[in-house]
C-alpha positions as CSV (number, residue, x, y, z in Angstrom):
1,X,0.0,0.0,0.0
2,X,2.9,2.3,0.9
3,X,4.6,1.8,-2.7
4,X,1.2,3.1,-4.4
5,X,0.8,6.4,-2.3
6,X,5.0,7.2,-3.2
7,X,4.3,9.0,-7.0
8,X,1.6,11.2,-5.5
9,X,4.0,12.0,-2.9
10,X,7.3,12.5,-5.1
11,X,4.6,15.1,-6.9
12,X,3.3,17.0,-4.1
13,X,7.4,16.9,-2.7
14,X,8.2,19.1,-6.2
15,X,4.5,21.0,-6.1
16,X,4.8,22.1,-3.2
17,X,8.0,22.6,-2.1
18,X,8.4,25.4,-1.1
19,X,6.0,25.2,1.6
20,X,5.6,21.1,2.8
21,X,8.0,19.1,3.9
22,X,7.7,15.1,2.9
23,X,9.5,13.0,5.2
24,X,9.0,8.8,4.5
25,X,8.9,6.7,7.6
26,X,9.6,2.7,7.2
27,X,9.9,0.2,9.6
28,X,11.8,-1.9,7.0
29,X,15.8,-1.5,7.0
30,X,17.5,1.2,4.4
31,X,19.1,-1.5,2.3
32,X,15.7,-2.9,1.6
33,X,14.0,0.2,0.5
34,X,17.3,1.6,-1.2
35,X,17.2,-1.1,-2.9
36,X,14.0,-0.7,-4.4
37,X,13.8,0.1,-7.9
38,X,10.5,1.6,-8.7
39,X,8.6,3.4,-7.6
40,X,12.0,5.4,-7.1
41,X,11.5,7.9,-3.7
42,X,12.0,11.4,-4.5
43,X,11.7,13.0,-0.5
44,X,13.3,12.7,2.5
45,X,13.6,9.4,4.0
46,X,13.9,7.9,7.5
47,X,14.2,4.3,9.2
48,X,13.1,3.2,12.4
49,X,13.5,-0.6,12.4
50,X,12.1,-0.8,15.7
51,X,8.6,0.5,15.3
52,X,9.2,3.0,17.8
53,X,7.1,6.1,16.4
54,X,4.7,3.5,15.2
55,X,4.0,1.9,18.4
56,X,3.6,5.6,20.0
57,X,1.0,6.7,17.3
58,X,-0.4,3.4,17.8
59,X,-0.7,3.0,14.1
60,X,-3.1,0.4,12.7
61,X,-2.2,0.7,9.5
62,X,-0.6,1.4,6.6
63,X,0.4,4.0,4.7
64,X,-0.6,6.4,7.8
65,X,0.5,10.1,7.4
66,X,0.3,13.0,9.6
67,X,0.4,16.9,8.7
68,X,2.2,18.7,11.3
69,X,1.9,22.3,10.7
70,X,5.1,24.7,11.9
71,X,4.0,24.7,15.4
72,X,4.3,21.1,16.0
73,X,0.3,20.4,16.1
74,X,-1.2,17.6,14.2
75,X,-3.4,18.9,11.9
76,X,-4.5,15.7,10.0
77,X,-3.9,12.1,10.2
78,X,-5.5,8.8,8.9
79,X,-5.0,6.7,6.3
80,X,-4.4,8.9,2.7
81,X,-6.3,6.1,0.4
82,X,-9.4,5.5,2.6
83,X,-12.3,5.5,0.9
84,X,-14.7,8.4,1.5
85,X,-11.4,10.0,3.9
86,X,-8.6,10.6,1.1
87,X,-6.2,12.8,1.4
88,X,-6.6,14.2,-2.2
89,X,-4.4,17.3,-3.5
90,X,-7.5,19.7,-2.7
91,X,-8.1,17.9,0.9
92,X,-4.1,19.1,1.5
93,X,-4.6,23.0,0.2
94,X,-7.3,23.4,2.4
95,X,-6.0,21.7,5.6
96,X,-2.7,23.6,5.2
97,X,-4.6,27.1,3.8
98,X,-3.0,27.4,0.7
99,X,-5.4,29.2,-2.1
């Protein structure tokens, strides 16, 4: 599920960035996902093989993203592919106030 949500991502890291931040979060080791050849990541990429963050956000499920706007406050999370809940290009202008 995580693999289908990367080109949206690589597209909104080079839309928007100037203003949003993309930072990937995998559980699975760096050799694994460097070594992945498509679809290639474009953004910012972290590894925490012990589930650490996971286990704090108590995470059900995969992918799971959270906006955090510049003061550190949450504001969205869920699943970005759930049906009737997506986190579509127009969903993210108006949580984050652009136009």
């Amino acid at each position: 599920p995580c693999r289908r949500s990367i080109p949206e991502l690589n597209e909104w890291h080079h839309k928007y960035a100037d203003k949003l931040v993309i930072i990937g979060l995998s559980d699975e080791n760096k050799e694994k996902i460097m070594s992945m050849q498509s679809p290639v990541i474009e953004y910012a990429n972290g590894y925490d093989t012990e589930g650490y963050l996971k286990q704090q956000l108590r995470v059900r499920g995969i992918p799971h993203v959270l906006l955090i706007n510049p003061e550190g406050i949450v504001v969205w999370q869920g699943f970005p592919k759930l049906s009737g809940y997506e986190l579509s290009p127009e969903v993210l202008e108006k949580i984050i106030g652009w136009e």
